[in-house]
N, C-alpha and C positions, 0 to 999 in steps of 0.2 A: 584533362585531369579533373579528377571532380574533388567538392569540396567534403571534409569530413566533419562529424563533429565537435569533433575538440580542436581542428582547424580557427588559424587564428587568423585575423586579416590589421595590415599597415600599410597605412598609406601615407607616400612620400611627394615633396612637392617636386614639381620639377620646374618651377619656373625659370626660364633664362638659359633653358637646354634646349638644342634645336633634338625634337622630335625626332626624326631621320636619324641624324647620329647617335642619338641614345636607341634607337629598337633595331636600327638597321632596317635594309628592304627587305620590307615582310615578315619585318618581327623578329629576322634573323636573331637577332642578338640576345632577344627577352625567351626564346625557342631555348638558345644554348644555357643561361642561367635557369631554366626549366629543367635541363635536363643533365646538367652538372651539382645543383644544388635541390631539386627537387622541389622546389617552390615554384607557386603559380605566381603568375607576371604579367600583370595587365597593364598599356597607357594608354590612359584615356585625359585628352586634354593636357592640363599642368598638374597630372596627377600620377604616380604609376603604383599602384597597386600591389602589394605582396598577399600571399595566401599561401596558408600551410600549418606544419603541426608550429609549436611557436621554436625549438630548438632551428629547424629551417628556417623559419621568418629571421632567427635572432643571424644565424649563418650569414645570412644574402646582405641584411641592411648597411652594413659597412661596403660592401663588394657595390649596390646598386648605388650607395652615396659617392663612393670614386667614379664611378661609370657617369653618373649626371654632372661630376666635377669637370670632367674632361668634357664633355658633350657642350658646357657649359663656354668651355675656351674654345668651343669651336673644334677639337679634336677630333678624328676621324677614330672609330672604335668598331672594332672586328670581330667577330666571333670567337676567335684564339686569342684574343686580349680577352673577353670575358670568359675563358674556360681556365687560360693562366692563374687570375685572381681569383677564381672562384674555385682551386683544385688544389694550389699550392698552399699548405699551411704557412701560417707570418709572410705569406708575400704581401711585397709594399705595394701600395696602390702607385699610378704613376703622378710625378711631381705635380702639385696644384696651385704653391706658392709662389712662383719664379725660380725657383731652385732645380733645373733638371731643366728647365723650358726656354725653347730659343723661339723667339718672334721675327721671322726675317721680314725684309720691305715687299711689300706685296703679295706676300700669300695671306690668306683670310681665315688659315687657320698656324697655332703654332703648333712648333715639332717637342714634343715634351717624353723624356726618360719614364720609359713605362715597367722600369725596376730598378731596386736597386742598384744592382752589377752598373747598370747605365747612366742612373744617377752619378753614382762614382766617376766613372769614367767621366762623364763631359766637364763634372770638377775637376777631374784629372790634368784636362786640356787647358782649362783656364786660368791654371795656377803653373802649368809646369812651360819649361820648351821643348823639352822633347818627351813625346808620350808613346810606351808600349803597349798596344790592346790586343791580347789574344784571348780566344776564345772561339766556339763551333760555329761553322755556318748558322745564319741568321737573328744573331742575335744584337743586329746594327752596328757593327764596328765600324764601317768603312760608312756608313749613311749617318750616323750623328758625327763622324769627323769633318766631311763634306760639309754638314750642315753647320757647323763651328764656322770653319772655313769660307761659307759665304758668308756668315755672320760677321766673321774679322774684316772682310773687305768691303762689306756695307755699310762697317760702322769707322772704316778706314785706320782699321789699324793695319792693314795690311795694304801695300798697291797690288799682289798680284795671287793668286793660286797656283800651285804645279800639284800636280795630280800624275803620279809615275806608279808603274805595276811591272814585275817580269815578265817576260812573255817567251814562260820557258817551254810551253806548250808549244809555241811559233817558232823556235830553237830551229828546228829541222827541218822546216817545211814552210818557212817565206818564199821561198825561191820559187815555190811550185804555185804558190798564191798568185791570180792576177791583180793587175794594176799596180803603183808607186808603194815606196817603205811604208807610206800613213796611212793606202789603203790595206796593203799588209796587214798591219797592227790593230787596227782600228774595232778588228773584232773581241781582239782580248782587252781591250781598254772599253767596250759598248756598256759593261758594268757603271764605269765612273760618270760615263755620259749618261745616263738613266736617272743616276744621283742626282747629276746636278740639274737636271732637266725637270727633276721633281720639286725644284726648288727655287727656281726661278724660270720666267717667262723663254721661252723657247729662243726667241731674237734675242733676247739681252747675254744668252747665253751663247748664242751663235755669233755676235757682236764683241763679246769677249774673249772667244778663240781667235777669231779674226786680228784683233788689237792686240792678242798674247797677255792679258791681264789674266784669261785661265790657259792655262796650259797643260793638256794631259796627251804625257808620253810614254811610252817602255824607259824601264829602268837605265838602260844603256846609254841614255842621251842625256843623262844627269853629270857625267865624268867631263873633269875638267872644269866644270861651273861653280862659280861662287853665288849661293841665293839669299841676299838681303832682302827685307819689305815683303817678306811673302809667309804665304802657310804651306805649307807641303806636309803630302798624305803617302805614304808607300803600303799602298795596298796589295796583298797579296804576297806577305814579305817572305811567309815559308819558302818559299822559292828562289828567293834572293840568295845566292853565292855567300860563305863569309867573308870575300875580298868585295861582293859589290854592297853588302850591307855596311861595309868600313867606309867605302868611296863614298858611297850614298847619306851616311850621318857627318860626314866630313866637308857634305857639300853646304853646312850652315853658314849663313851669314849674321848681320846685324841686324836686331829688330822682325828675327824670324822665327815659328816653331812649325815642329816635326810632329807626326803624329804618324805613326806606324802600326798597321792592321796586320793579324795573318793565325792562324790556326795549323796550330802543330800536328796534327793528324791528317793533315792533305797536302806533303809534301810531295811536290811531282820530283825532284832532284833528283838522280840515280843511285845518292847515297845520303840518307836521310840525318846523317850527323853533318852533312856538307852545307845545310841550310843554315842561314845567317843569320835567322829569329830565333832557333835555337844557341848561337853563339852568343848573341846578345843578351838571352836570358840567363848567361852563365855567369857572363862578365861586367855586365854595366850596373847590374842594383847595386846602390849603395852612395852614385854619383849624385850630388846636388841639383835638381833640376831637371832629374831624368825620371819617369814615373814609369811603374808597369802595371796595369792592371789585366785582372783575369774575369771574362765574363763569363757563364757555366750554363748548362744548359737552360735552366731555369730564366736564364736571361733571353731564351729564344723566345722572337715575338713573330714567326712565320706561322702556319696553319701547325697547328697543335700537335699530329703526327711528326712534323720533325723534331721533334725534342725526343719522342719515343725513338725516333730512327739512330739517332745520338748517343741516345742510350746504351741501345744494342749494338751497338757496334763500339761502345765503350766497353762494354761486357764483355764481348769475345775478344779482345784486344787482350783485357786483363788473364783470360780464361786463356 
């Protein structure tokens, strides 16, 4: 990109940001604020460099100053994190105060709300006991509740996790599955295992199945159970029954919360009024202590195409 004449040039500090995470490998990331905002984008040293007409320059400077905030807490930052902030008008940068940001024990860097939808929500979690997050594929429901979740048990407010999901996919066809019920299952639960495996060290996680301090099953093995001292996640709740989403919030105990995922456009159930995240959104607002939050596409933080994919098929739904 070359320089023009009326081209203006700002240069910001970047002290105390690790390099790597602010440009990405190969610049990835100063490429994508290139080519979203039109501004040139150099770092060199503890300095990164803007250039362009000044209406550009003045664009990017807010967008480049959250990008070094997070790079700054160690945050890992993506190329559709900087296309998101750089595209979406009034989007919020992601939390840099402690507000929106969980620091768990041993990872080196923290997991912090990179919108607001998200922001919201993990407020949501920490003030309510029972939380509803709906909302489209990828825009972290099920990975900031997880990430709550080990937080509550590292800082011992909790003794244990349960981590349950339907596996209505598996409905018809465990039988035909080799190996025992757990290796059955274990494919439509590899989601929640991913989760937690991002967030803590591999053995402490493997150590903690093993002890039943986390525990992740299909929804069906919740009946009959009382769960005190724990956090529990019901991921994937479109799919949940209305009789097993009643068994399932009925299975609270003392000194416990709920936090329930799921997105209403990917009901697998054979009859899409039969789903019990849709029941719940009919009937429980208004109870003390129950929250529901809606994230929207703008809250997707996967590669940038899917939000476009979201879209369109939000489109022809209405159409």
């Amino acid at each position: 990109m070359k320089a023009d004449a009326n081209d203006v040039v700002h240069r910001i500090s970047t002290e105390g940001a690790d390099p790597l995470l602010l440009g990405g490998v190969n610049d990835v990331n100063l490429l994508e604020l290139q080519r979203a905002l039109g501004v040139r984008a150099t770092l060199r040293g503890e300095t990164l460099t803007l250039g362009g007409t000044l209406e550009q320059v003045e664009r990017a400077t807010p967008v480049v100053q959250g990008l070094i905030d997070l790079a700054r807490m160690g945050e890992s930052i993506a190329p559709e994190d900087v296309y998101r902030i750089a595209s979406e008008p009034g989007a919020e940068l992601p939390a840099t105060n402690g507000d929106g940001r969980i620091v768990l024990p041993g990872m080196r860097r923290a997991i912090v709300a990179k919108t607001s939808g998200q922001k919201d929500y993990l407020a949501a979690i920490t003030a309510h006991d029972i939380v509803v997050g709906i909302g489209p594929a990828g825009t972290g429901k099920t990975y900031l509740a997880v990430a709550k979740a080990v937080e509550a048990l590292a800082r011992k407010r909790v003794k244990r996790i349960i981590l349950a999901r339907p596996a209505v996919e598996a409905g018809e066809s465990l039988g035909f599955l080799p190996g025992d019920l757990q290796a059955k299952v274990d494919p439509y639960l590899r989601p929640l295992y991913d989760a937690l495996e991002d967030m803590m060290p591999s053995e402490k996680v493997q150590k903690a199945l093993e002890t039943r301090i986390i525990e992740i099953a299909p929804l069906a093995y919740m009946r009959g159970r009382t769960l005190s001292d724990a956090f529990i996640i019901l991921d994937e709740a479109q799919n949940a029954t209305g009789a097993q989403m009643k068994m399932f919030l009925t299975r609270l105990g003392v000194n416990s919360r709920v936090v329930v995922t799921g997105d209403k456009t990917q009901v697998d159930l054979p009859k899409r009024e039969d789903s019990g995240l849709i029941q719940v959104e009919r009937i429980l607002p208004g109870i003390d202590g129950i929250s529901f939050c809606y994230l929207q596409d703008t809250d997707v933080v996967r590669h940038r195409l899917v939000r476009d994919i979201i879209r369109a098929y939000a489109e022809d739904q209405v159409g």
